[in-house]
N, C-alpha and C positions, 0 to 999 in steps of 0.2 A: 543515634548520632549519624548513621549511614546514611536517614531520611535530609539531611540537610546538604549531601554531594547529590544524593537522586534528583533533588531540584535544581541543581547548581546544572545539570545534565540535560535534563526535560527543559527549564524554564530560561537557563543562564541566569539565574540568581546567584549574582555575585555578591552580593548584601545581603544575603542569609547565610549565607557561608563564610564569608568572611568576619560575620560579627562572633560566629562561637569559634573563631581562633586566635591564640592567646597574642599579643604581640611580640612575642619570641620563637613563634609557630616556624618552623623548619617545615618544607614543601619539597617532596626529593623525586623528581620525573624526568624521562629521557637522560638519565647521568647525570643530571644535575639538581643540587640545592638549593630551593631561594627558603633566602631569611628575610621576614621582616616585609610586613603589607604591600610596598611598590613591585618587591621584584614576584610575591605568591600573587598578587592582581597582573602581572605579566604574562605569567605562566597559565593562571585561571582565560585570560583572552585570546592566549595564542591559542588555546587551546576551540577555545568556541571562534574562532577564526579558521581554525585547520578540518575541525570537525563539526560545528554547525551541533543545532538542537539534536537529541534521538529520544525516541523511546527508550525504557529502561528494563533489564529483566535483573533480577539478583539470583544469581544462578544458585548461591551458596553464601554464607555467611559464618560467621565464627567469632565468637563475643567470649573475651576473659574479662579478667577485671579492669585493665584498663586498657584494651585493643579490642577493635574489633576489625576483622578482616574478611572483606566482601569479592567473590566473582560477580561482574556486570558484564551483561551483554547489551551493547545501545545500536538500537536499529534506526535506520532512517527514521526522518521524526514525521515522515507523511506515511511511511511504506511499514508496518513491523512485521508482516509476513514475508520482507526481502529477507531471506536467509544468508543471500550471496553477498550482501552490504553490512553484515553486522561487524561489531567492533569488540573486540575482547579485552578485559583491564583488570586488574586485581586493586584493590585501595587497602593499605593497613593503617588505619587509622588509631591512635596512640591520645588517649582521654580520659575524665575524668567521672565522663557522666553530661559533663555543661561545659568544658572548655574543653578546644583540641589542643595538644603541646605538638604534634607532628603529625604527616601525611607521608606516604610511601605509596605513589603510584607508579604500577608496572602495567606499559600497554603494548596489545601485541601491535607494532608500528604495521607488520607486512598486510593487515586488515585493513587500516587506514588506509595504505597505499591503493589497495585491492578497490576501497570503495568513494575513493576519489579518483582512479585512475590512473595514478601518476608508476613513476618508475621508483622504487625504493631508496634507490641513490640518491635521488631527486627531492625528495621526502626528507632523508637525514640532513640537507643542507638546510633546511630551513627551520632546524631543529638548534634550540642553545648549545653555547662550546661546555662540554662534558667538566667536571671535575677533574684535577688529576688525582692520581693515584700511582700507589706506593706498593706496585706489584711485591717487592724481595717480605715482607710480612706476612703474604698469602702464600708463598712458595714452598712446598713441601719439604725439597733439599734443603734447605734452612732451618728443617723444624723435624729432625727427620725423629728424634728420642720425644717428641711432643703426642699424648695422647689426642687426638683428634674426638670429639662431639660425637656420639650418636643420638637421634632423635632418641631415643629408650633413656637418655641425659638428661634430654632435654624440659620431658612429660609429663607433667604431673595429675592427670585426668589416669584416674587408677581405671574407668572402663574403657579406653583405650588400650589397644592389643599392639604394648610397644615393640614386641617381636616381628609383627608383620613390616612394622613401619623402619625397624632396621635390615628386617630383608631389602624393602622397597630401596634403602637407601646405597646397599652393596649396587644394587643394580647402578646406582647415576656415580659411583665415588670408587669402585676398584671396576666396575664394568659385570658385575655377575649376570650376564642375562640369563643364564638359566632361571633365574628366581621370576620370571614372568611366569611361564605357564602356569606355576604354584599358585601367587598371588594377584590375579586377574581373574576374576568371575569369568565363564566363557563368554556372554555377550555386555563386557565391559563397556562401556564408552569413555573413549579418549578423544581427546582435543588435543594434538600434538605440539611440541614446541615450532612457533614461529607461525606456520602456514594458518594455524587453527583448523585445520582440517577435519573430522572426525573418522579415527581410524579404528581397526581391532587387535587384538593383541601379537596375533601372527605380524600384521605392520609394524607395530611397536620393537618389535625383536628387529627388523630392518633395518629400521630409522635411525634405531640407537646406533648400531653398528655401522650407517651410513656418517653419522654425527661422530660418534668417536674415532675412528679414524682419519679425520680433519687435521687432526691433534697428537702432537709428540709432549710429553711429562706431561699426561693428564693428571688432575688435582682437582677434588672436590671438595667442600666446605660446609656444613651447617651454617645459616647467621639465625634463625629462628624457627619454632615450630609452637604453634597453638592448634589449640584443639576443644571442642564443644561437641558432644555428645556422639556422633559416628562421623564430624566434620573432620580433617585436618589441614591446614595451611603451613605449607614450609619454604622459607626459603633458605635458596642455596646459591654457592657460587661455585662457577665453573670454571677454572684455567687449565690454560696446553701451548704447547709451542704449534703455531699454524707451519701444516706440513710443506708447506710451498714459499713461505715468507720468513718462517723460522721465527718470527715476531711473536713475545708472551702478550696473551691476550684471556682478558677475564668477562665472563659472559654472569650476568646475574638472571634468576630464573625464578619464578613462584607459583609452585605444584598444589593443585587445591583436588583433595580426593575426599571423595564417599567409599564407607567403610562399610560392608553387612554381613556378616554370618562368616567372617577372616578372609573376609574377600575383596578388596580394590573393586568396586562397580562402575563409578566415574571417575576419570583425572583429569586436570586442566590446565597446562603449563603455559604459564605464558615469558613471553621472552621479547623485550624491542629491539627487534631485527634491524631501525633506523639509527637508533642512539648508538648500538652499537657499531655502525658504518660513521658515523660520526666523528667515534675515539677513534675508529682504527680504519680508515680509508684505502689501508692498503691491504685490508683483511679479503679472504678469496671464501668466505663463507658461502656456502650450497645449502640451504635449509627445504630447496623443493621438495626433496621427497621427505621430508619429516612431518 
């Protein structure tokens, strides 16, 4: 099912793509959802208007029974050994086999910016107006006697080591950074939120604490986690009160890790850095060193 977005990316085949989704196919990117062929053919050309043809890599993949959920990296479509132009995106695609009912694309925006040139801010204006949203739902002091999700909940892939994967998650939802040195291979490789940078784990310990401190009542969230063989994809949600504007602000995030011998090898977070200047214009978010 993945093979019919890699053309839509390589070729702009919007007519292979659009023929295997259903016509009540929901399309949910940069904070917003289209429903229904006019406004998913909107979103499908802004797209190849903002971003133009690439080459394709599938960094990672994760197929259940009816998702499957892909890392792509899309390179220039002349250049694929630019490394400094690549673009990072995550697709969770929601099917049956032969028809899509839903797409979930998450792109790291600050790439696009990077390899168009432009300014970030400048970027989210030309991005669709966001959904709203009904922050008091996600807010912890409202739920405070509510048992919250761990991935170990969530799991059902019995060779999956759901302990590691609830360490991983203290780390992003009560902040344990200690649980890094533990669970990070020594020569891990990460893709950091936002920058996509690839950093190592001593960085990681940095960034997080550069990142969470941004943030007064931090709150984290499970919305999903799949998982195929040492693959996992999860996403999560982030909110905090911005330290400087006092403004609640919810940041959505999708962590894609390789798992080998109880160890984190690769992770891959992506997060759109533009959509979210979008919702929140007066947000003072710092994501350089992450």
């Amino acid at each position: 099912m993945i093979n019919n977005f890699i053309r839509f990316y390589e070729e702009g085949d919007i007519k292979n793509l659009t023929s295997v989704l259903l016509h009540s196919c929901s399309w949910q990117q940069h904070g917003f959802k289209a429903f229904g062929s006019s406004q998913i053919n909107t979103v499908l050309t802004h797209w190849l208007s903002l971003v133009g043809r690439s080459q394709t890599e599938i960094v990672s993949q994760v197929n259940s029974e009816n998702m499957s959920t892909a890392l792509i990296k899309l390179y220039p479509y002349s250049n694929q050994s630019s490394q400094d132009k690549v673009v990072l995106l995550s697709l969770a695609v929601e099917h049956n086999g032969r028809v899509v009912k839903s797409v979930d694309c998450v792109v790291n925006t600050q790439l696009v910016a990077d390899r168009k040139g432009v300014d970030i801010l400048s970027l989210s204006q030309s991005l669709p107006n966001p959904d709203p949203l009904v922050l008091s739902e996600y807010d912890h002091q409202d739920h405070l006697q509510n048992n919250l999700a761990l991935p170990s909940n969530l799991v059902r892939n019995n060779n999956v080591d759901t302990s590691l994967l609830d360490k991983w998650w203290q780390i992003h939802s009560v902040g344990q950074l200690s649980n890094i040195d533990a669970l990070y291979s020594e020569n891990a490789s990460i893709v950091a939120l936002s920058s996509g940078r690839t950093i190592i784990k001593n960085e990681l310990f940095t960034s997080l604490c550069h990142f969470r401190t941004q943030f007064l009542r931090p709150f984290s969230q499970l919305e999903s986690v799949t998982t195929e063989d040492n693959f996992v994809a999860i996403v999560w949600l982030f909110e905090g009160d911005d330290t400087d504007t006092s403004e609640r602000m919810r940041l959505r995030v999708v962590s894609h890790l390789e798992l080998v011998d109880g160890h984190i090898i690769n992770e891959s977070s992506v997060f759109d850095l533009a959509a979210h200047f979008k919702r929140y214009p007066n947000s003072t978010l710092r994501l350089s060193g992450i």
